[in-house]
N, C-alpha and C positions, 0 to 999 in steps of 0.2 A: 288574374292580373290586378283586379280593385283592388282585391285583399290584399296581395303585396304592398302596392301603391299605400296603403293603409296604414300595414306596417311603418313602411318607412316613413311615414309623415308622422305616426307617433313615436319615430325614434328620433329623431330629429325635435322634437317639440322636448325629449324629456330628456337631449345632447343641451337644450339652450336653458334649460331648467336646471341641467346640473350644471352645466357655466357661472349660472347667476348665482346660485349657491355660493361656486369657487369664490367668485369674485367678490358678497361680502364676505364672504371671510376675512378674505383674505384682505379685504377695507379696514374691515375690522382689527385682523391683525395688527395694521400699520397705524390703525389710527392708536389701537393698545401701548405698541411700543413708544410711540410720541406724548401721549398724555395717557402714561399710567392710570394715574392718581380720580384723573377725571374722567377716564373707561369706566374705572372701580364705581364711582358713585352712580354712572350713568344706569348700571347694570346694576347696582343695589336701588336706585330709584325706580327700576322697570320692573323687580319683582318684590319689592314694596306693591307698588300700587297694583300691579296685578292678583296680590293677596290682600288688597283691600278691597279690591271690587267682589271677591268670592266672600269676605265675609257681609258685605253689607248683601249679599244674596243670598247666605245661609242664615244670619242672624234673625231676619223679617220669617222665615220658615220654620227654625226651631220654636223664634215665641208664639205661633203661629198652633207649632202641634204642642206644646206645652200645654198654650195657655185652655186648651181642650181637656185640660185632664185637672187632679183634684191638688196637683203640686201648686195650682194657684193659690189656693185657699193657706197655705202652709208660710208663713213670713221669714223673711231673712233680714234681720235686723240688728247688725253688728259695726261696733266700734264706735262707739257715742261720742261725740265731737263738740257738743255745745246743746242749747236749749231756749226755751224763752216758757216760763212758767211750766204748763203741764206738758210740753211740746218738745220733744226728747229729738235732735239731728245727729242723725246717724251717718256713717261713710259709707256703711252700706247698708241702703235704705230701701227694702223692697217687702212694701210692707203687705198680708193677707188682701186680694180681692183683685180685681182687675186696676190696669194700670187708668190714675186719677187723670186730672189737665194738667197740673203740674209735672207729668213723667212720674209718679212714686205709685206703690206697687206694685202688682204683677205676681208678687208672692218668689214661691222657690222655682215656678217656672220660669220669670222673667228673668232672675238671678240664673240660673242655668242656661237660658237663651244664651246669655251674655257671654258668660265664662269660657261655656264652652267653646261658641264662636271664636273669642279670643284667643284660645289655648290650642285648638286645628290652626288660626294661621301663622301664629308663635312656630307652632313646629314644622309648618310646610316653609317659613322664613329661614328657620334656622340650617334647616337640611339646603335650602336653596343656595341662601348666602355663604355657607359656608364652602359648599362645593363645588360652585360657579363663581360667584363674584371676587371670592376672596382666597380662592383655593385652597386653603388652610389643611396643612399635611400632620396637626399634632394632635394632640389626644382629644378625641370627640367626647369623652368621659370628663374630662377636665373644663372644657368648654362649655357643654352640657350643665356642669356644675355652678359655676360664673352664670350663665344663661336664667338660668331658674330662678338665682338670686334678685339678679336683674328684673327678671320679670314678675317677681311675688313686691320685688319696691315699683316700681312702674305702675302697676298695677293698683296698689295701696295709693299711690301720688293722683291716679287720673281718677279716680274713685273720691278722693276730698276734692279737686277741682269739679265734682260733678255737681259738691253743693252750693255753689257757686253759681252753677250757670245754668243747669239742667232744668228749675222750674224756669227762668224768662224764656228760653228756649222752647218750650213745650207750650205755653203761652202763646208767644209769637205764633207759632208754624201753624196752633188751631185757630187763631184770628185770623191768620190768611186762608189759611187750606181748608177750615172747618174741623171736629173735632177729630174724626176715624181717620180721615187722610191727612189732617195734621201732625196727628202721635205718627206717623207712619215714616213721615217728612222729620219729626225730631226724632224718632228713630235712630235716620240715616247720618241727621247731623250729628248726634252724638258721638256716634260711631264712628264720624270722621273726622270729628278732635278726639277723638281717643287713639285712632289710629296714627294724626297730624303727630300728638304728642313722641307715640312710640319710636315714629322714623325718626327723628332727629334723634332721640336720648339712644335706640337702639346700634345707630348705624356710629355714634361713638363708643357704644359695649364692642360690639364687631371687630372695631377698630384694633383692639386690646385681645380678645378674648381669641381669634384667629388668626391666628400666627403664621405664618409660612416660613418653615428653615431649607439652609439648604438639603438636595439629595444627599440621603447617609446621616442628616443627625436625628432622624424622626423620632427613633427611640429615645435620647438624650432628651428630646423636648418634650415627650408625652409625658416623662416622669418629671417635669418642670410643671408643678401646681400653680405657679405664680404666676397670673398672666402680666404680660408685657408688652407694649405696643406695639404691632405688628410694621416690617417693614414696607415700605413702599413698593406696590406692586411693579411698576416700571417706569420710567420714568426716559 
């Protein structure tokens, strides 16, 4: 008789669990249908920032097991930007040796820390946004294509802002934090104007590059290379 009694109290607990479900949804629904526009963004800002908290957790562990191996010692020191006498500023500046006060270094480890951080949340962004937030029904090959573009210039842009700002920053965080838990703290911050950058400039690529047509012209659009501003989700 308990075990019945048991049952039924966990069916009842998992009748008000699938209720609550229903009911946002279905909030949701209505709230979608009344402000499209600003559903869209709410939902591209929640998995943004959800794939920035994964890479500022994966990034601190890639340079972490990199910089244990011999890709430290190895420089990546590409696109020379300017100089002052023997002192050559690069855009991408990651030079032989462990990472200095100023954030430079780190070698090919640090550079791969980075990159590849960046390029896992690119692609868990772009499958996400396209398939949730923006539903977009036309060629993922063509999108994809637009996408890369975007992200190999994006990429190049927040890389010269980095000469910019990335030694005060690294500076800063070890005069407060001290040096190991300050690089640690400019780490993070880097990481989150690099990310700040990408949401805004990204979420006007999106805009364009994720189309939504109506049911039956999918084909007609996927062979449409040119993207164009997508319509308004609902409005």
């Amino acid at each position: 008789m308990a075990h019945w009694n048991t049952d039924r109290a966990g069916g009842h607990a998992g009748d008000g669990r699938s209720r609550m479900v229903r009911a946002g949804k279905e909030l949701w629904r209505r709230f979608e249908e009344r402000f499209g526009s600003v559903a869209q963004f709410v939902l591209f800002m929640f998995f943004a920032n959800a794939i920035t908290v994964v890479q500022l957790v994966l990034m601190p562990i890639l340079k972490w097991v990199f910089g244990k191996t011999s890709l430290v010692d190895i420089p990546v020191q590409a696109l020379p930007i300017g100089g002052s006498g023997d002192h050559v500023v690069y855009m991408f500046d990651y030079a032989a040796g462990h990472v200095d006060a100023d954030g430079l270094g780190g070698g090919l480890a640090y550079f791969l820390a980075v990159q590849i951080t960046l390029f896992i949340g690119q692609v868990l962004d772009f499958f996400a946004q396209r398939n949730i937030t923006f539903r977009s029904n036309t060629s993922i090959r063509v999108a994809a294509f637009w996408y890369a573009i975007a992200y190999i210039l994006i990429t190049v842009a927040a890389a010269a802002l980095q000469v910019a700002y990335k030694a005060p920053v690294y500076s800063l965080m070890q005069n407060w934090f001290g040096q190991v838990r300050g690089q640690s703290v400019a780490d993070v911050v880097t990481m989150l104007i690099n990310s700040t950058i990408a949401f805004w400039v990204f979420y006007l690529v999106f805009k364009v590059i994720f189309k939504r047509v109506p049911e039956g012209d999918e084909d007609a659009a996927s062979r449409d290379e040119t993207p164009r501003p997508a319509p308004a989700s609902r409005s």
